[in-house]
C-alpha positions in Angstrom: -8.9 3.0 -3.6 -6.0 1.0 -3.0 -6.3 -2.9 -2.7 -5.2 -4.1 0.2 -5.3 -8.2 1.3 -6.6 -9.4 4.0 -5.2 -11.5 7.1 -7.1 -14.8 5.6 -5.5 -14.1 2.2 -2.3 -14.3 3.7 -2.6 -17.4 5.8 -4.5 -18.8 2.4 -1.6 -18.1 0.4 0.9 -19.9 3.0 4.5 -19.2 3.9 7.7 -18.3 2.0 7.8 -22.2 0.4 4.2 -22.1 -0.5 4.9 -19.3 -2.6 8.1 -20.3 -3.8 6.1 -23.5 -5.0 3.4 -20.8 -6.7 6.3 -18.7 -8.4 8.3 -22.2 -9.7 4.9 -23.5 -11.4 3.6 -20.0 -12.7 7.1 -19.3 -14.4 7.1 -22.7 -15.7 4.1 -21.8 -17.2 4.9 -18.2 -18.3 8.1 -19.5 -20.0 6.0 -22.2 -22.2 3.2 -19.9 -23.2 3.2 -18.1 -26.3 2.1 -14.9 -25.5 4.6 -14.2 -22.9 7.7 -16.8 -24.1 9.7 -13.7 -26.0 10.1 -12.0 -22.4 12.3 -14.7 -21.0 14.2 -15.6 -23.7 18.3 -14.4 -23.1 17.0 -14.6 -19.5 18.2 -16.4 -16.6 14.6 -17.7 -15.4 16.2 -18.9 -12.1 17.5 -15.7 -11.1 13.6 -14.4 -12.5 11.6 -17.1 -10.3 13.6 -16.1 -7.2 13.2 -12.4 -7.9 10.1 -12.7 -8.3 9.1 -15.2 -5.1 10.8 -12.0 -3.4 8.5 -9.3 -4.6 5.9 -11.5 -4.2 6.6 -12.0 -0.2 6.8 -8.6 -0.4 3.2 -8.0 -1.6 1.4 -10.4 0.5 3.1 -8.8 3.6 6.5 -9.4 4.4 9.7 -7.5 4.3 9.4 -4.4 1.6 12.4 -5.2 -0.9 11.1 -3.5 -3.6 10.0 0.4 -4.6 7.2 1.4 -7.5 10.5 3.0 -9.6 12.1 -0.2 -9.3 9.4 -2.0 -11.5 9.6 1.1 -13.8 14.0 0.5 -14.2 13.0 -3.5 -14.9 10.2 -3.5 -17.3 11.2 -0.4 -18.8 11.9 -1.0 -22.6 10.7 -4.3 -22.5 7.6 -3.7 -25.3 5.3 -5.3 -21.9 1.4 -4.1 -23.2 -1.5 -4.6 -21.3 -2.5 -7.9 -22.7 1.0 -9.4 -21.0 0.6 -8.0 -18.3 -3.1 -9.5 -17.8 -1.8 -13.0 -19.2 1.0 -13.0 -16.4 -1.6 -12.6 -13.9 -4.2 -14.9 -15.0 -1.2 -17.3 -15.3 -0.7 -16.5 -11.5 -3.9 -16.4 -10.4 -4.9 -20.1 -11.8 -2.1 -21.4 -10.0 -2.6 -19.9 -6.8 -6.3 -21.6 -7.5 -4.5 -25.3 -8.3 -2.8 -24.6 -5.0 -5.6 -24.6 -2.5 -6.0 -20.7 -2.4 -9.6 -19.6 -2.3 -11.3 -17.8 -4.5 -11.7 -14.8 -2.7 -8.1 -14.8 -1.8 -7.1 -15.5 -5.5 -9.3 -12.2 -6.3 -7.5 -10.1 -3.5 -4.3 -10.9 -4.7 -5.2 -10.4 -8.3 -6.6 -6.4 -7.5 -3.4 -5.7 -5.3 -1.3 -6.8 -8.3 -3.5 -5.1 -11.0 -2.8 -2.0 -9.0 1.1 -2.1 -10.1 0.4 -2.2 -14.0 1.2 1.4 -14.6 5.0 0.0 -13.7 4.9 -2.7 -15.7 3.1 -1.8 -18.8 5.1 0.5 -21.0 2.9 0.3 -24.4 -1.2 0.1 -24.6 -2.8 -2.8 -26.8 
């Protein structure tokens, strides 16, 4: 069954600068951690943040930018595995937390983007 998030996830998460905020902490984050440091390297982590503020819109309800195959062209060949993939999120997810999202909103937005893994992922643990 397909995740999908509710109306009070939305408003939880907030508008296009609440998310921006999320997306500029998380990456901060992502970039200093060890597990997931070698993905950014060689990488402009601006143009990353803002790419990634746009899918996230995206996900949460607003303006479709981006298709399954193109998460397959980006991560493909990367060496992303399952334990990545879960650190990214968890990464996410305890910032949308520090943020004032609830719980149960956190949860919804964690299943919608555990749904995408199979386009992210491209080598199992």
């Amino acid at each position: 069954m397909k995740a999908a998030l509710s109306e009070s996830t939305i408003v939880q998460v907030g508008d296009v600068l609440a998310v921006t905020r999320i997306v500029h902490v998380m990456y901060d984050r992502a970039v200093a951690d060890p597990t997931l440091r070698p993905f950014f390297e060689d990488r402009s982590v601006a143009w990353l943040k803002s790419d990634f503020r746009d899918f996230l819109v995206q996900q949460l309800g607003g303006p479709r930018l981006y298709g399954k195959h193109a998460l397959d062209r980006v991560h493909a060949g990367m060496g992303i595995r399952k334990v990545h993939f879960d650190r990214f999120l968890d990464l996410l997810i305890e910032v949308f937390r520090e943020a004032g999202v609830g719980e149960e909103a956190a949860v919804e937005v964690r299943a919608v983007l555990a749904e995408l893994e199979s386009h992210v992922v491209s080598e199992s643990d």
